[in-house]
DRENDO-1510 file (C-alpha; in Angstrom, 1 decimal, always signed):
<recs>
REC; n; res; u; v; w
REC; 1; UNK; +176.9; +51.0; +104.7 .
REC; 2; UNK; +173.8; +49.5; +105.8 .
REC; 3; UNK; +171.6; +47.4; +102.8 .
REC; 4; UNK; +168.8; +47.9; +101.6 .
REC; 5; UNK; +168.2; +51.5; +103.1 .
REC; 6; UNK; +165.0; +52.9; +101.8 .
REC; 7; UNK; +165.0; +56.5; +99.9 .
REC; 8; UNK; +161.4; +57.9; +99.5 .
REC; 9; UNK; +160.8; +60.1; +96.3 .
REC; 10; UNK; +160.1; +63.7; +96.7 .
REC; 11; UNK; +156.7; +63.4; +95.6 .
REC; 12; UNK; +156.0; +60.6; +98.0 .
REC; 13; UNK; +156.7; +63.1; +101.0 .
REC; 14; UNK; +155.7; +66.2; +100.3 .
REC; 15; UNK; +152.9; +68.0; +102.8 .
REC; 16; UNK; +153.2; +65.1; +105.9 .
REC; 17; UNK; +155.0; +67.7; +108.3 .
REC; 18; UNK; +153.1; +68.2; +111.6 .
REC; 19; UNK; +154.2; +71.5; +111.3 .
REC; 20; UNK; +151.4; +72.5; +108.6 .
REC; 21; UNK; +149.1; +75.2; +109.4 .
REC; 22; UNK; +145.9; +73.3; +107.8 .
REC; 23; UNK; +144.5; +70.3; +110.3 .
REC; 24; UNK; +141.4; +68.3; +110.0 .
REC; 25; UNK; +139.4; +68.4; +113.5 .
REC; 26; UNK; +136.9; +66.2; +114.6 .
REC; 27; UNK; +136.2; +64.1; +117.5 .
REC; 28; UNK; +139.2; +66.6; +119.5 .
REC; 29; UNK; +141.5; +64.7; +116.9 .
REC; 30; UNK; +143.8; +67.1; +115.0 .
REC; 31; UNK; +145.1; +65.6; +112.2 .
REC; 32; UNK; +147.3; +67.1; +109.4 .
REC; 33; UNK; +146.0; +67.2; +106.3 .
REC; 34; UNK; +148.4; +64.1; +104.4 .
REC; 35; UNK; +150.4; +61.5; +106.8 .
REC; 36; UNK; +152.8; +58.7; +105.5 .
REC; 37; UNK; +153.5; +55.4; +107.8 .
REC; 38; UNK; +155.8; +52.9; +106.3 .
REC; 39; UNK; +154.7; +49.3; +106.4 .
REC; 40; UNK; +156.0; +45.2; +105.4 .
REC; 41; UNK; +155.5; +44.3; +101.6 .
REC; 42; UNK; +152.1; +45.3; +99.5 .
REC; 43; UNK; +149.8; +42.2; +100.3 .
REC; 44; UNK; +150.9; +41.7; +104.2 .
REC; 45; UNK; +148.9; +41.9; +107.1 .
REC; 46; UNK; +150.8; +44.9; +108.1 .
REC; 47; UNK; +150.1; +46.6; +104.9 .
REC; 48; UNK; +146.8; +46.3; +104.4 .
REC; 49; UNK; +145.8; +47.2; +108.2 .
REC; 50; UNK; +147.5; +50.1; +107.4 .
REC; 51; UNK; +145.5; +50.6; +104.2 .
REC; 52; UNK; +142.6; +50.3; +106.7 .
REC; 53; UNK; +143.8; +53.2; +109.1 .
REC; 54; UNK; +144.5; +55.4; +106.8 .
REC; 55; UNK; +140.8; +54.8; +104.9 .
REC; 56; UNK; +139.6; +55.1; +108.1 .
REC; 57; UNK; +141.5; +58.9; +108.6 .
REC; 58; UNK; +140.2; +59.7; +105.1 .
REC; 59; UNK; +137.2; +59.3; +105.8 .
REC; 60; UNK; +136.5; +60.9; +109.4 .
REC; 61; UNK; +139.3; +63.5; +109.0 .
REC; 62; UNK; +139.9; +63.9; +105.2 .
REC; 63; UNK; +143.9; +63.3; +106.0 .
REC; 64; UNK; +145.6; +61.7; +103.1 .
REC; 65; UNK; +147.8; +58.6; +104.0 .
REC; 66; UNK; +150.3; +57.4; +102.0 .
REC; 67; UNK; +151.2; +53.6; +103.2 .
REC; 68; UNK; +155.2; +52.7; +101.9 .
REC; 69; UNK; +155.8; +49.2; +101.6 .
REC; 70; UNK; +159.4; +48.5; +102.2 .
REC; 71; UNK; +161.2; +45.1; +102.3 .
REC; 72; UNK; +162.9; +45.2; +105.9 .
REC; 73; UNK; +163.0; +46.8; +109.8 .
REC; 74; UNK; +165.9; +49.3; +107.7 .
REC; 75; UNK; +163.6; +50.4; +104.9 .
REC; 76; UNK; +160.6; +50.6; +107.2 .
REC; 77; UNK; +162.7; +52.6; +110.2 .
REC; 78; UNK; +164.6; +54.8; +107.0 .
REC; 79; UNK; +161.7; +57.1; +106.2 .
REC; 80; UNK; +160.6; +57.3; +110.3 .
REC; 81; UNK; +163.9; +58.9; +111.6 .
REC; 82; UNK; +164.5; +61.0; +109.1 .
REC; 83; UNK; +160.9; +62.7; +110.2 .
REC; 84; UNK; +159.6; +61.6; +106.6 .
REC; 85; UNK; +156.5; +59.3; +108.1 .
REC; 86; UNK; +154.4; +59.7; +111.2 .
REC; 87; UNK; +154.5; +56.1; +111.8 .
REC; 88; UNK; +155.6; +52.7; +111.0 .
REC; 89; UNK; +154.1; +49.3; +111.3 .
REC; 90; UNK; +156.2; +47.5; +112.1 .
REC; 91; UNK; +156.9; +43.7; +114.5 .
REC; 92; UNK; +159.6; +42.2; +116.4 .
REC; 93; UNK; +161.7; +44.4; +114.6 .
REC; 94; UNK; +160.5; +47.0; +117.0 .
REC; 95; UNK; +162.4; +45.4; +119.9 .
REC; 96; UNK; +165.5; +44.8; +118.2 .
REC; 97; UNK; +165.9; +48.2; +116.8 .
REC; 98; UNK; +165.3; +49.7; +120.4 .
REC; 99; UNK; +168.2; +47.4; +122.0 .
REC; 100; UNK; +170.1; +48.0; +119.4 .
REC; 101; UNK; +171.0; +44.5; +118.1 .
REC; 102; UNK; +171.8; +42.3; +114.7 .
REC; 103; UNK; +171.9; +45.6; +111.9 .
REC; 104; UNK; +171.4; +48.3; +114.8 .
REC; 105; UNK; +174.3; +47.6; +116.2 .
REC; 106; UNK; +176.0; +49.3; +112.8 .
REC; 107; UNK; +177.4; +52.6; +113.4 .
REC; 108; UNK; +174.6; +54.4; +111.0 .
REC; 109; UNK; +171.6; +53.4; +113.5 .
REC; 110; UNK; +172.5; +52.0; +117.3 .
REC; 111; UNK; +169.6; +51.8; +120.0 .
REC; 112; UNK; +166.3; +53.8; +118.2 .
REC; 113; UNK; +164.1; +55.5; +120.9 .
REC; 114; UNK; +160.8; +53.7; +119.5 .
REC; 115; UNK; +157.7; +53.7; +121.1 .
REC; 116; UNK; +154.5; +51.9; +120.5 .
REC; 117; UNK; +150.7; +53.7; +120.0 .
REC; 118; UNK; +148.6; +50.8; +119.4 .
REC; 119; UNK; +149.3; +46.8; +117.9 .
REC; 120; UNK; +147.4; +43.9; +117.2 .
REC; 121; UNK; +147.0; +40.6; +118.6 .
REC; 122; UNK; +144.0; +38.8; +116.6 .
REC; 123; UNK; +143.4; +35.4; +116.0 .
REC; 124; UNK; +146.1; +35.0; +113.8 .
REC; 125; UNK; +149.7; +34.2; +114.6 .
REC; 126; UNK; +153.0; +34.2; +113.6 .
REC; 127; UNK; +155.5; +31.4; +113.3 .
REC; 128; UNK; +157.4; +29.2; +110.0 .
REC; 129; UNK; +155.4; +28.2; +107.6 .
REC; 130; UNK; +156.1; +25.5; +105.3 .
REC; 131; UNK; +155.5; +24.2; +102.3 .
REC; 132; UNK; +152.9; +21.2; +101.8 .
REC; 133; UNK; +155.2; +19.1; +99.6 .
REC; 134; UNK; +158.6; +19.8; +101.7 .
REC; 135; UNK; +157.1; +16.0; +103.8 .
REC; 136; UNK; +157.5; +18.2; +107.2 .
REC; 137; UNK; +154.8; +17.8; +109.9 .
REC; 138; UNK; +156.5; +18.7; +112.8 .
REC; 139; UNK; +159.0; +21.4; +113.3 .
REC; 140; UNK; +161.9; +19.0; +113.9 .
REC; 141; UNK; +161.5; +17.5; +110.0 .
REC; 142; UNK; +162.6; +20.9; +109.2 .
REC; 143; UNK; +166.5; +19.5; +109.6 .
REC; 144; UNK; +168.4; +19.7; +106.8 .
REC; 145; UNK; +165.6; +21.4; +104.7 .
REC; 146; UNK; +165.7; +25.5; +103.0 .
REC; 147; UNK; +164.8; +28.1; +104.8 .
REC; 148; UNK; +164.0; +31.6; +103.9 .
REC; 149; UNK; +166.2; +34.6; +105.5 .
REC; 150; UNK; +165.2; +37.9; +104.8 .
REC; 151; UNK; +168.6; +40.5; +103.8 .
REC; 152; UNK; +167.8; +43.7; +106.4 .
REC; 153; UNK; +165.6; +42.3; +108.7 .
REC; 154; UNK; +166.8; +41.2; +111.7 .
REC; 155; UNK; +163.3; +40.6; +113.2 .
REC; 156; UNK; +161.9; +37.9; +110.8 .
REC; 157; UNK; +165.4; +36.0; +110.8 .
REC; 158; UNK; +165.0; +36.1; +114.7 .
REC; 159; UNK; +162.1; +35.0; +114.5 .
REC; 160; UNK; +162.8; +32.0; +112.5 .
REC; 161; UNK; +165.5; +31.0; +114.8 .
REC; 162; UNK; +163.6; +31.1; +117.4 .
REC; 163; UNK; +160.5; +29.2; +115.8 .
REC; 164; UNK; +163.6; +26.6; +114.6 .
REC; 165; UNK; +164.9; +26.7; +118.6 .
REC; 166; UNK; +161.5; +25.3; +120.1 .
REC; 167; UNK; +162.6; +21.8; +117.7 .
REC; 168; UNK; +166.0; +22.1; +119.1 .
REC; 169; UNK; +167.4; +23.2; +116.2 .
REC; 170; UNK; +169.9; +25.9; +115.0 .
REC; 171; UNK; +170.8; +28.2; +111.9 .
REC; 172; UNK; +173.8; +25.2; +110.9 .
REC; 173; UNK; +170.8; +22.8; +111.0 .
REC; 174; UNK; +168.9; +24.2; +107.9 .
REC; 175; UNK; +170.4; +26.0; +104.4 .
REC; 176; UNK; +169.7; +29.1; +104.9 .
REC; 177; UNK; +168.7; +31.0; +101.2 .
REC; 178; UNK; +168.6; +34.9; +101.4 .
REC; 179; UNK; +166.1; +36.8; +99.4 .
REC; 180; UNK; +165.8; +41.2; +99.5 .
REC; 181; UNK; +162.5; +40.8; +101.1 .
REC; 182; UNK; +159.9; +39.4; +102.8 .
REC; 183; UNK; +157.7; +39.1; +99.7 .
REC; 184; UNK; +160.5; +37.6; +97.9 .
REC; 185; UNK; +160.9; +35.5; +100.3 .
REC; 186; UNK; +157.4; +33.9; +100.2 .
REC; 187; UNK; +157.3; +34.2; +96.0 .
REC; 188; UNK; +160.3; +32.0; +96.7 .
REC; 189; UNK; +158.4; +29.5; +98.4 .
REC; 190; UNK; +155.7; +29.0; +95.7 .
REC; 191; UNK; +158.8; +29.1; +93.0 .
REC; 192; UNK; +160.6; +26.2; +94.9 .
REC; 193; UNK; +163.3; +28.4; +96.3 .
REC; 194; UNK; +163.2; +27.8; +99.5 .
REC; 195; UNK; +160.8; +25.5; +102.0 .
REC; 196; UNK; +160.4; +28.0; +105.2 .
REC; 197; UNK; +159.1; +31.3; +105.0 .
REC; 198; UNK; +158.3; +32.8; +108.5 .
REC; 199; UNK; +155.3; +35.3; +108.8 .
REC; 200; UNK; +151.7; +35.8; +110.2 .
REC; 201; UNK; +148.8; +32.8; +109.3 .
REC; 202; UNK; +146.6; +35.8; +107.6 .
REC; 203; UNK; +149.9; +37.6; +105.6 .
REC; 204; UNK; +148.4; +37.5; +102.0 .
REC; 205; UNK; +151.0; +35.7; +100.6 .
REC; 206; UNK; +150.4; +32.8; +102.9 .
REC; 207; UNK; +147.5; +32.6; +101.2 .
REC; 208; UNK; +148.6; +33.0; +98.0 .
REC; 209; UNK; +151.1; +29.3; +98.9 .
REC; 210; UNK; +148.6; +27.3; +100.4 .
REC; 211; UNK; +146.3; +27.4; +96.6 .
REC; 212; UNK; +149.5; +27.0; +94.9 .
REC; 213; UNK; +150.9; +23.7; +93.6 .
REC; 214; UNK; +152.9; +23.3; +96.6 .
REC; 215; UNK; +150.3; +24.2; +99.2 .
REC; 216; UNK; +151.1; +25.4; +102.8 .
REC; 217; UNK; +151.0; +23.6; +106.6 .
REC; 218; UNK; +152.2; +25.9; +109.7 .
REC; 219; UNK; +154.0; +23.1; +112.0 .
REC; 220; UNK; +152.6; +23.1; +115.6 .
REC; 221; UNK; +154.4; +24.7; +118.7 .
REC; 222; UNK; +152.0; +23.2; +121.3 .
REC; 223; UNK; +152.2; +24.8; +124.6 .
REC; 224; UNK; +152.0; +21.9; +126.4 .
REC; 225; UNK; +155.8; +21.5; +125.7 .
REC; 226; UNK; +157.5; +23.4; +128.2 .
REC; 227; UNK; +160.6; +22.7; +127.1 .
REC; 228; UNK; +160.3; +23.3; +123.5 .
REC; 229; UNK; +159.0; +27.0; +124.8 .
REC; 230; UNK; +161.7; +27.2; +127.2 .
REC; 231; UNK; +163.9; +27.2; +124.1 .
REC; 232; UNK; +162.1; +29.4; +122.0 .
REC; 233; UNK; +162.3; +31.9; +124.7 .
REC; 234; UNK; +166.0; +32.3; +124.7 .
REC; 235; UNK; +165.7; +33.3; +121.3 .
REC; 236; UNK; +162.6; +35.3; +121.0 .
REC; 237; UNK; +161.7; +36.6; +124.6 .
REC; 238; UNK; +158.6; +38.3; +122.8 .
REC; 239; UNK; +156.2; +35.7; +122.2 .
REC; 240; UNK; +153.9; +33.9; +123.7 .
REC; 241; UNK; +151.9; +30.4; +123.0 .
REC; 242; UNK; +148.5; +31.7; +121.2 .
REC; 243; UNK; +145.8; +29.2; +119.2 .
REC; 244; UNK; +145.7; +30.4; +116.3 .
REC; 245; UNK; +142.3; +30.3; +114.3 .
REC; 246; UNK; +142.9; +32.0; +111.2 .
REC; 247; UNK; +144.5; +32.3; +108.3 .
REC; 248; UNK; +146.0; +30.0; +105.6 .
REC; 249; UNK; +144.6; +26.6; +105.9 .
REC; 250; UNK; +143.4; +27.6; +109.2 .
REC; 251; UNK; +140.2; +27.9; +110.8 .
REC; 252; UNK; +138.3; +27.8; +114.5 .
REC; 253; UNK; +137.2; +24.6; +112.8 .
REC; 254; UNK; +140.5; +23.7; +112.0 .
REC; 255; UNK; +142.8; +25.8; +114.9 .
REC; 256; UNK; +147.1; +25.4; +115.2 .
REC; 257; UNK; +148.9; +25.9; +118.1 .
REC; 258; UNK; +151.3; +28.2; +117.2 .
REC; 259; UNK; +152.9; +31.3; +118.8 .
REC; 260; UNK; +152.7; +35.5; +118.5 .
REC; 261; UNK; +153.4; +38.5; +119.6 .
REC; 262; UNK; +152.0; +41.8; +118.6 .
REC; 263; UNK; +151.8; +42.7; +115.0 .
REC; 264; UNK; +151.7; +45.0; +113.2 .
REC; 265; UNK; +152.9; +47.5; +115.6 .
REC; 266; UNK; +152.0; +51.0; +114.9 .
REC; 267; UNK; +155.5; +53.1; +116.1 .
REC; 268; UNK; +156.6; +56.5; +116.3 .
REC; 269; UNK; +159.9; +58.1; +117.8 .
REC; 270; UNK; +159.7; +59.2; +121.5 .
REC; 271; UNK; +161.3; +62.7; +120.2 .
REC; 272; UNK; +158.1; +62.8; +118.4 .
REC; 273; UNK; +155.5; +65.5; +120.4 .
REC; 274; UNK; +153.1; +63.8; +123.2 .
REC; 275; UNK; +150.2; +65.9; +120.6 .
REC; 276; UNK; +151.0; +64.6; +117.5 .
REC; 277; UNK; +150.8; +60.8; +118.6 .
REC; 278; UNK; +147.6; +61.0; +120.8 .
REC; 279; UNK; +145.7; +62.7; +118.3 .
REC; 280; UNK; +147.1; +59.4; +115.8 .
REC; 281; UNK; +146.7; +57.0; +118.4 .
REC; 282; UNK; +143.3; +58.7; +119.7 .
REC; 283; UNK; +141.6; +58.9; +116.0 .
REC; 284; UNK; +142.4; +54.7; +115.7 .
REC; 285; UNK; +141.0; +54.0; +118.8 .
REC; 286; UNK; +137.6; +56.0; +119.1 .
REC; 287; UNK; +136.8; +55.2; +115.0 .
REC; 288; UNK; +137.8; +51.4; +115.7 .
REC; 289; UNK; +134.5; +50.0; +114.1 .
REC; 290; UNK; +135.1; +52.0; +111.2 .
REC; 291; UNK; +138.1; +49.6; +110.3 .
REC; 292; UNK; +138.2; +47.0; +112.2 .
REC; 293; UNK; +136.9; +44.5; +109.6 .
REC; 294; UNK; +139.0; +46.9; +106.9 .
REC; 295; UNK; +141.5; +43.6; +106.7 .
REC; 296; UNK; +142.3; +40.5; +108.8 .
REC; 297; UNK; +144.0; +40.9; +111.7 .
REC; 298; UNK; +142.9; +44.5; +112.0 .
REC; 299; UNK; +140.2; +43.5; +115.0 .
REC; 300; UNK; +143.6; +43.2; +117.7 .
REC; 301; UNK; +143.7; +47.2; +117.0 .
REC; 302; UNK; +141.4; +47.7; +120.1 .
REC; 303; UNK; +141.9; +49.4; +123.3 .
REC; 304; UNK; +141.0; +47.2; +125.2 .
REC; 305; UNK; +143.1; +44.6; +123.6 .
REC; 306; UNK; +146.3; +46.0; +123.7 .
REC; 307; UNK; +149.6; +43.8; +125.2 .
REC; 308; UNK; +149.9; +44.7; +128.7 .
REC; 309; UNK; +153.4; +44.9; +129.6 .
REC; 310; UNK; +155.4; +44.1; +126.6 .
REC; 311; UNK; +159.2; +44.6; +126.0 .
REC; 312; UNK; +159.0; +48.1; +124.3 .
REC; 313; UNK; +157.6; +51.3; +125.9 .
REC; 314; UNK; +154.3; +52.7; +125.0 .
REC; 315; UNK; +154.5; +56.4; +123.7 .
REC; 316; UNK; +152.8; +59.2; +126.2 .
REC; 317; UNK; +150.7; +60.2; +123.5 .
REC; 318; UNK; +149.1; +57.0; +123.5 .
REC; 319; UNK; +149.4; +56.5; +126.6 .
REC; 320; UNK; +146.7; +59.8; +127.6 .
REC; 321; UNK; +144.7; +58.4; +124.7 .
REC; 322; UNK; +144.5; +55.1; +126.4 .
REC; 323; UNK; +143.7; +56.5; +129.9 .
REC; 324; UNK; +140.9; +58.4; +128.1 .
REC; 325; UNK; +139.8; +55.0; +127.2 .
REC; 326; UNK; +140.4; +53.3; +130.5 .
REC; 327; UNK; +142.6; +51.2; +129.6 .
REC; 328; UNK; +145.5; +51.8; +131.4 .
REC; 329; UNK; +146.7; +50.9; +135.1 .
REC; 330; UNK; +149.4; +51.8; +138.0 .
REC; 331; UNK; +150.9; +49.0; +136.9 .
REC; 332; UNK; +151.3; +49.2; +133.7 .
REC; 333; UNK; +152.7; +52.9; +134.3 .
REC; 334; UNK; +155.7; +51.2; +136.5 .
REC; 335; UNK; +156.2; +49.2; +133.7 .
REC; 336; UNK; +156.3; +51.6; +131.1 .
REC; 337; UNK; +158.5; +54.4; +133.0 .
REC; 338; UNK; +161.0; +51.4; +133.5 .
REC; 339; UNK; +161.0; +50.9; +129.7 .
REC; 340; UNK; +161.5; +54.3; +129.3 .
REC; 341; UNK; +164.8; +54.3; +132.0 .
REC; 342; UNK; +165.8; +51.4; +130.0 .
REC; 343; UNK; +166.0; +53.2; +126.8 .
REC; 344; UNK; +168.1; +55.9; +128.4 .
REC; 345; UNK; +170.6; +53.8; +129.6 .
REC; 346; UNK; +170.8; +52.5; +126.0 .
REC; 347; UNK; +171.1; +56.0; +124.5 .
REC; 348; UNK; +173.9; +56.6; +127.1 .
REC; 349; UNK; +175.4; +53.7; +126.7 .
REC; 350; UNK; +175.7; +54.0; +122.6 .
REC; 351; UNK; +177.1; +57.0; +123.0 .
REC; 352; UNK; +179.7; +56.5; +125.5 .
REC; 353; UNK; +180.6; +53.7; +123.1 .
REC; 354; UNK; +180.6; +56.1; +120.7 .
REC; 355; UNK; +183.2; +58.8; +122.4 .
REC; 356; UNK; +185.3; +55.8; +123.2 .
REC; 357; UNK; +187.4; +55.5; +119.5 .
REC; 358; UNK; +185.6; +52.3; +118.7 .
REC; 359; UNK; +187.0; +49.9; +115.7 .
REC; 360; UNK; +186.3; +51.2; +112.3 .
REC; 361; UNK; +185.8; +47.3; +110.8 .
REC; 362; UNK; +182.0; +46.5; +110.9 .
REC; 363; UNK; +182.2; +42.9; +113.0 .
REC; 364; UNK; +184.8; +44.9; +115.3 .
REC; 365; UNK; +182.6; +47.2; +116.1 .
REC; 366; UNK; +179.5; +45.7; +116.5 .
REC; 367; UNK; +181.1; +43.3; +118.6 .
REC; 368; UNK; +182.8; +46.2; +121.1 .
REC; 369; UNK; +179.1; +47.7; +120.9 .
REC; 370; UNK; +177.4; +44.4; +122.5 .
REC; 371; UNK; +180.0; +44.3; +125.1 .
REC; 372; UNK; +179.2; +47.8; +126.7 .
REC; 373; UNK; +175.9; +47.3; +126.0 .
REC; 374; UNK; +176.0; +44.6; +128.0 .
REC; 375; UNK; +178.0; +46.4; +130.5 .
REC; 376; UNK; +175.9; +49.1; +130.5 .
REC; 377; UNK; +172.4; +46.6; +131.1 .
REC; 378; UNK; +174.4; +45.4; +134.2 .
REC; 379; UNK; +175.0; +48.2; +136.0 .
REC; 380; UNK; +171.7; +49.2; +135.6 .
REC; 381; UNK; +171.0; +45.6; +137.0 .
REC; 382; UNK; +168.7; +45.5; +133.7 .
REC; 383; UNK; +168.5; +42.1; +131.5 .
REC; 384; UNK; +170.5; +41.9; +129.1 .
REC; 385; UNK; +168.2; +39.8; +126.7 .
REC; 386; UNK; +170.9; +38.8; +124.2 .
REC; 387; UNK; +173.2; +37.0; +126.2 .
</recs>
């Protein structure tokens, strides 16, 4: 049984079927008249971007949207596949959850069709933070010291490896302290529970540890060393070397080299109809001034700032809404249609896997799973990613 799985009340979901009669029109955007998108923690930059969306719906299409926080990729990817929210906001996790890796390589989830309709890159960016009084300046001070997991969420313990892997350094280098969320994990910071919290320089409660008695610093990754990337690669093949100048004790006056990839990252299922998602994907892009200053962070939303070429497919509702905007390219099409292929072999692959009487014990299984999936990736002469 996987932890931390997220059960939404009754109340909380009632009237967000596309299937209602009653739709809000304007701008060729058909929207249905409440939507629900899951999101990180209350106070996160994926939260409150979210918050922003769904003002912005309000407002131009009189949809009601209900924004879930919920503690990890599980609890934010719960609610989506069981056709309970339109969307999710979601990071890294995204990628994990389509190879189906780390907690979806249990037999309750496996590879997850996910596809992307818009994400943000801004000025911010995402790495470990840490706090001021922990004596660490550069990212190698970190061995030996505590540092934050979160139960559930693959994504952001990934991502602290792979933050800890540009310094050389591994999981059996630091104490690792588990907390049930991602805002547990950063009040844990400001309560002296742990050093290292990783998240994005504008997540609120970065902000809430740099005026606390502890204080806040963001280590540098400087791109300049090739070899501390080259490492960080192997662990997190989805980011990139970015300046960041905002956020937490950061400024243009005051930038950090640091590293990102797109976040939040609005999702939906590709079983999801081509209709329903452009009109979501189509109402955020053509009303992006309305919300664009709605929260920090919120400004990466547009068109024409999208990720070209990432490691996840995007959706083909989005993708008409972002030929309408002319922001899509023969290229990009080849890559997306191989993302797509790639996602079937994965499908095929889990279940194959699944006809073959695989071990009932949770390791065993998870275990046999990455071995044809691996398989599976080679044949296809696809990379594997997590080799």
């Amino acid at each position: 049984m996987l932890r931390g799985l997220f059960v939404l009340a009754p109340a909380l979901v009632a009237g967000i079927s596309f299937a209602s009669t009653r739709y809000a029109v304007a701008d060729d955007v058909k929207l249905p008249p409440t939507l629900t998108f899951t999101a990180y923690d209350t106070g996160t930059a994926g939260f409150n971007i979210a918050v922003g969306v769904g003002k912005m719906m309000k407002d131009k299409y009189a949809t009601d949207v209900r924004v879930l926080p919920a503690g990890n990729d599980v609890a934010r990817l719960a609610p989506l596949r069981a056709k309970r929210a339109a969307s999710a906001a979601m990071g890294s996790g995204t990628y994990f959850a389509q190879e189906g890796v780390f907690e979806f390589g249990a037999r309750e989830w496996g590879p997850q069709a996910l596809q992307l309709m818009l994400s943000s890159v801004d000025c911010n960016c995402g790495s470990l933070a840490v706090a001021a009084d922990a004596g660490v300046k550069e990212l190698k001070d970190l061995k030996g010291k505590r540092v934050g997991f979160v139960v559930g969420s693959p994504a952001l313990n990934q991502n602290s490896l792979a933050v800890l892997a540009f310094a050389g350094l591994t999981q059996s280098d630091v104490k690792v302290v588990e907390f049930a969320s991602y805002g547990a994990m950063w009040k844990g910071l400001i309560n002296n529970d742990t050093d290292a919290a990783f998240g994005t320089t504008i997540t609120g409660p970065a902000k809430e540890a740099e005026t606390s008695p502890r204080g806040l610093v963001w280590p540098p990754l400087p791109a300049s060393d090739k070899e501390g990337w080259a490492r960080m690669l192997k662990v997190g093949s989805f980011f990139f070397p970015q300046l960041a100048t905002c956020g937490a004790g950061i400024s243009k006056e005051k930038p950090v080299e640091l590293g990102n990839y797109p976040y939040p990252i609005f999702v939906a299922y590709a079983a999801q109809p081509a209709d329903q998602v452009y009109a979501m994907t189509k109402a955020m892009i053509v009303n992006y001034d309305t919300y664009k200053d709605s929260a920090p962070g919120a400004g990466g939303l547009a068109a024409d700032r999208q990720t070209k070429n990432w490691v996840v497919p995007v959706h083909p509702g989005a993708v008409k809404a972002l030929k309408e905007a002319g922001q899509w390219s023969d290229a990009q099409e080849a890559h997306n249609n191989a993302l797509y292929k790639r996602q079937d072999v994965l499908a095929t692959a889990w279940a194959d896997y699944g006809k073959s009487n695989p071990p009932a014990d949770e390791k065993a299984f998870l275990d046999g799973w990455m071995k044809a999936r691996a398989s599976a990736l080679a044949k296809a002469n696809m990379p594997n990613g997590f080799d």
